[in-house]
C-alpha positions in Angstrom: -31.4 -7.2 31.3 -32.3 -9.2 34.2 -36.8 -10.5 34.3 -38.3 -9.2 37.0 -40.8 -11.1 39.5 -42.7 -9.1 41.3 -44.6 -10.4 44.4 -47.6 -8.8 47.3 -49.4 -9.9 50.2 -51.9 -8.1 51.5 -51.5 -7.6 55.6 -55.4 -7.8 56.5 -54.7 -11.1 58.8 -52.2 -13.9 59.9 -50.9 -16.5 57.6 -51.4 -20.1 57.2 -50.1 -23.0 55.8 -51.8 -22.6 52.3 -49.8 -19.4 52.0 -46.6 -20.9 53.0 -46.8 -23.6 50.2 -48.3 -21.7 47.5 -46.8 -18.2 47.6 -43.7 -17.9 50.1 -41.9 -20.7 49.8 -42.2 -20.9 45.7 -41.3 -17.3 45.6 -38.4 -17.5 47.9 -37.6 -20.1 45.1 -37.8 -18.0 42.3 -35.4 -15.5 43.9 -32.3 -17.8 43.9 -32.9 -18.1 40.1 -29.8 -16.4 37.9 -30.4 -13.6 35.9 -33.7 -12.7 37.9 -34.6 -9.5 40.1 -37.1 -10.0 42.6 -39.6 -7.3 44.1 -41.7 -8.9 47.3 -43.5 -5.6 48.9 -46.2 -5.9 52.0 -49.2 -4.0 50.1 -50.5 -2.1 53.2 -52.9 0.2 51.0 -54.8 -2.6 49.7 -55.1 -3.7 52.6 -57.8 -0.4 53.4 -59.9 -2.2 51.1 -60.8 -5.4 53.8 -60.5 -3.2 57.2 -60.2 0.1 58.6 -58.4 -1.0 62.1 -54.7 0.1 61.9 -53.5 -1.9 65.0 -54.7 -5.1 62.8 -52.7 -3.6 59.6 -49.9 -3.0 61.4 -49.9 -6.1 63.2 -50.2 -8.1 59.9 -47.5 -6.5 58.2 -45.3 -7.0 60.9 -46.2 -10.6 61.0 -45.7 -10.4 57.2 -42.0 -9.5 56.9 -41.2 -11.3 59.8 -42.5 -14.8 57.8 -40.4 -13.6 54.9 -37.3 -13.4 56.6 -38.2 -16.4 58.8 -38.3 -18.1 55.6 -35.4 -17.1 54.1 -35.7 -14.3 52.1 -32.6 -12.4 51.5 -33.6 -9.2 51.6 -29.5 -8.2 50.5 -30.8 -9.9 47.1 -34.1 -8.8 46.9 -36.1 -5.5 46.8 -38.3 -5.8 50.0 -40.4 -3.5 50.6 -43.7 -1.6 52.0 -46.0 0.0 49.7 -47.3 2.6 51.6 -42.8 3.8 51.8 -43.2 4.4 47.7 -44.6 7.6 47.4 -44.7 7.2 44.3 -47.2 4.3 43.6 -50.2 6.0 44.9 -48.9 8.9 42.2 -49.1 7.1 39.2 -52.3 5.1 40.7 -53.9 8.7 40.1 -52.5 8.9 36.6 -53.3 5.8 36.0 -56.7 6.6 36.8 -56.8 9.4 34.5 -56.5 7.2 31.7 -58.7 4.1 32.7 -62.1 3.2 31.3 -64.8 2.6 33.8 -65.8 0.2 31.2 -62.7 -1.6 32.3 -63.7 -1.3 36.0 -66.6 -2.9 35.6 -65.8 -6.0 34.3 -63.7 -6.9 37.6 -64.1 -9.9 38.9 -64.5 -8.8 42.5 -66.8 -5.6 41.5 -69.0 -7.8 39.9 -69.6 -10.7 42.6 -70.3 -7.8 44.5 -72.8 -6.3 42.5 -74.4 -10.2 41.9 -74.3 -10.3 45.5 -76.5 -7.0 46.5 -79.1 -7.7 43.4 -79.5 -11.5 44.7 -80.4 -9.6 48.5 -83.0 -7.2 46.9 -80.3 -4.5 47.7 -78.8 -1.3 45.1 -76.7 -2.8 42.7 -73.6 -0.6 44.2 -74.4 -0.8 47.8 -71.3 -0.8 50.5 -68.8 -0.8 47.2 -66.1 1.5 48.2 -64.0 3.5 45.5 -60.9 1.0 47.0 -62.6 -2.0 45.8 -63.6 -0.4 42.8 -60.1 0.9 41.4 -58.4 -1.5 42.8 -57.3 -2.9 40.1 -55.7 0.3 39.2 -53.7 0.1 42.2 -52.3 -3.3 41.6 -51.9 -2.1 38.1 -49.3 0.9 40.0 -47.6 -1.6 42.0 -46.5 -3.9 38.8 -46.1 -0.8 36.2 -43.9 1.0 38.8 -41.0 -1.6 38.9 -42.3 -2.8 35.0 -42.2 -6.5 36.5 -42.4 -9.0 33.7 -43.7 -11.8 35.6 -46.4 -11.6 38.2 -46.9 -15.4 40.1 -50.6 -15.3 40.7 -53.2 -17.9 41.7 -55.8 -18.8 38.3 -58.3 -16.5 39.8 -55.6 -13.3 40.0 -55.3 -14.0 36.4 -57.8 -10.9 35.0 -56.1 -8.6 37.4 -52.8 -9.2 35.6 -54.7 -8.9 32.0 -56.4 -5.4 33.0 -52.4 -4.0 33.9 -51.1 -4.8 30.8 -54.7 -3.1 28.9 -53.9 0.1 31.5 -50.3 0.0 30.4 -51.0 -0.4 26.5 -53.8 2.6 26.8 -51.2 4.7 28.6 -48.2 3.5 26.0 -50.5 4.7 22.9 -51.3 7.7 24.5 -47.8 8.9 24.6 -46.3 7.1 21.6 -43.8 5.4 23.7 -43.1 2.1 24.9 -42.9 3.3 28.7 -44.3 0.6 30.5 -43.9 -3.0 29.9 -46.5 -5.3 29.3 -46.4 -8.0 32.6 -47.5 -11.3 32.0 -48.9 -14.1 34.8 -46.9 -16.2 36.0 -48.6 -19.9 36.7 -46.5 -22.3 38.4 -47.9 -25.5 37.7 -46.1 -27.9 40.1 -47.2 -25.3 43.1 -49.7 -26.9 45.3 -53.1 -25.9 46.2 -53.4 -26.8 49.8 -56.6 -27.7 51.3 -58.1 -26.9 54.6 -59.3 -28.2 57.7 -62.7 -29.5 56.1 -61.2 -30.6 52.3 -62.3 -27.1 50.6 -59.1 -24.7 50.0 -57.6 -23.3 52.4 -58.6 -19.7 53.0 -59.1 -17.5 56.1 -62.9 -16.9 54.4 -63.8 -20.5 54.9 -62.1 -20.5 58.5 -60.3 -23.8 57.8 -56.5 -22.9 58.0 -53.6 -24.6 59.5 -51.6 -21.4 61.3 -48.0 -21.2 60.1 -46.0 -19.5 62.8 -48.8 -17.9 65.0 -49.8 -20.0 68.4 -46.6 -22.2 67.6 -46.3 -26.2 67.7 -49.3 -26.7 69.7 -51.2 -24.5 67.4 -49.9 -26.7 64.4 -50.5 -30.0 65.8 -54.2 -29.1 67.2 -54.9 -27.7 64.2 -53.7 -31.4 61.8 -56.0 -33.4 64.3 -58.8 -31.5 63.1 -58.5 -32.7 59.8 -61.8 -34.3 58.0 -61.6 -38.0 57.4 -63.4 -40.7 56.8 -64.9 -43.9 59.7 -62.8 -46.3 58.9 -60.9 -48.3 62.0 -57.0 -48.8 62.6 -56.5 -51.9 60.4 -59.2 -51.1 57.6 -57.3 -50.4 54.1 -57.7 -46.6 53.5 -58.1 -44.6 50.3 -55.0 -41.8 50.3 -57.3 -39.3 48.3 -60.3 -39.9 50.4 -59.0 -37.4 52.8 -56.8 -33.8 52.5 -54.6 -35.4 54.8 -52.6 -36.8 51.9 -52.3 -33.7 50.2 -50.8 -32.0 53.4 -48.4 -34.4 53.6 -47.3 -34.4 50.2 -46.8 -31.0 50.1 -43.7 -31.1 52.6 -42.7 -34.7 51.3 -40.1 -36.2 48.8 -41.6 -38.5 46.1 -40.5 -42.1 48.1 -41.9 -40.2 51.3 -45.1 -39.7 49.6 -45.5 -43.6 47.9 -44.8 -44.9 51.5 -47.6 -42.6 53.2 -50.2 -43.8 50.5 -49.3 -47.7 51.1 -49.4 -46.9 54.8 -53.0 -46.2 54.6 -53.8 -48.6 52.2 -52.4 -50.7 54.3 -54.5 -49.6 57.7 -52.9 -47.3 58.8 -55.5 -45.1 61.8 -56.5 -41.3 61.1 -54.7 -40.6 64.6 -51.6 -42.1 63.6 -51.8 -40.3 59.7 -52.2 -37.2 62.0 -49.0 -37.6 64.0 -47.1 -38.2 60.8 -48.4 -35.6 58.9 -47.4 -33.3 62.0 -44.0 -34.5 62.3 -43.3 -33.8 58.8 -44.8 -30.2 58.5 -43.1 -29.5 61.9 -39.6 -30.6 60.9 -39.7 -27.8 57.7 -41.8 -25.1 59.7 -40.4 -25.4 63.2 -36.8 -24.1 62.4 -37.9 -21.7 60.7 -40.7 -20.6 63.6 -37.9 -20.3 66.2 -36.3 -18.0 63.5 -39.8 -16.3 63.2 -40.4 -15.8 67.0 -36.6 -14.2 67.2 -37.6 -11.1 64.7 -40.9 -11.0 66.5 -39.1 -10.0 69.9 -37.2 -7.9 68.2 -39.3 -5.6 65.5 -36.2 -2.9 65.0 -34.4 -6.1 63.2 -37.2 -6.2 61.0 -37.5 -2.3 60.3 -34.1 -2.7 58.9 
């Protein structure tokens, strides 16, 4: 029997760089692998939990698959997918909830910054927590359980989300005396890179510091690079590589001779203005074939549909 990967994205905005590097491009990876079976579904209902504005969901998920496919997905070698077209995950989400603790619930991560988060303001404990962000999750627990995914390629902070599926499915396997569901596990890629943003933290549309993938195209890109934080130091002052996030973008799209050569460049005096023409032109020549791809489904969303 072939392992199964199993892989969302949430359509509640545009995405960047960071998401290129550490989810799509990793996962279009994993997909090539033999004797693997790969699920990659645009989770539209979670997406209820962030906004209410349907042009914006619908505009995201567009956007979504379109980056898949720019990026070379295969979809004639993968399951790819909406969830809101499985009529049947928001089915066993309810039976799943039939058989959940709230005891559970209430340890989630998200839940509980919330809940810190209203008793720091002087607020109740549970206002403006929906039911969605509550259960959901349950729902993520539906979406894995569903397809019985063994592997689940999550960030370190996605970790507990993965943990509370496999408790739902063991509650519901006991239940019913029979090994129904199987028991996912997270999957860590170590040599996946972290990207960081526009002012050194990681990049993340909360922190508005991303580098746009597709959307606003080269221009976009390149304005975006020249924003990076560095340091005061001249053209012709020796440069530390790590002092700036500069290094880490580059690395991200470089080989390992590509990578010693940038770092001795600096060292060596290289200016910021220069750095940020490199780093550009080495991003560009990875994302820009794959942005004229990108720009084709756009124009075309019946392509997509299909």
């Amino acid at each position: 029997m072939k392992t199964r990967f199993l892989t969302g994205i949430t359509p509640s905005g545009t995405l960047h760089l960071g998401n290129y590097v550490g989810c799509i491009r990793p996962a279009i990876e994993k997909a090539k692998l033999p004797n693997t079976e790969s699920f990659y579904f645009i989770s539209d209902y979670h997406a209820l939990i962030k906004t209410r504005d349907p042009d914006r969901i619908e505009k995201s998920r567009m956007q979504i698959a379109a980056t898949w496919l720019a990026c070379g997905l295969d979809p004639n070698h993968v399951h790819f997918y909406r969830q809101s077209d499985i009529l049947e995950v928001p089915e066993l989400n309810w039976i799943l909830n039939c058989i959940t603790s709230k005891g559970l619930m209430n340890r989630a991560h998200a839940y509980k910054a919330k809940v810190d988060d209203n008793v720091a303001a002087g607020e109740d404990p549970d206002n403006n927590v929906s039911m969605g962000l509550y259960c959901y999750p349950i729902l993520m627990a539906a979406d894995i359980l569903m397809f019985n995914a063994n592997y689940i390629p999550v960030g370190r902070d996605q970790i507990q989300h993965v943990e509370m599926c496999r408790d739902i499915a063991q509650r519901f396997n006991q239940l019913y005396g029979k090994e129904i569901f199987t028991l996912p596990e997270a999957f860590i890629d170590e040599e996946v890179a972290v990207l960081p943003g526009l002012d050194g933290r990681k990049m993340s549309k909360s922190y508005d510091n991303v580098i746009p993938l597709f959307e606003g195209g080269e221009k976009a890109l390149k304005a975006a690079i020249l924003k990076v934080v560095t340091d005061c130091k001249e053209p012709g002052e020796p440069k530390d590589p790590c002092s700036t996030s500069l290094t880490q973008l580059y690395d991200a799209f470089a080989t390992p001779t590509e990578k010693e050569e940038f770092a001795n460049k600096l060292r060596d005096g290289l200016g910021w203005g220069e750095a940020k023409e490199i780093v550009f032109k080495q991003i560009n020549a990875e994302i820009g074939p794959k942005r004229a791809k990108y720009e084709e489904l756009m124009r075309n969303p019946q392509v997509v549909e299909d």
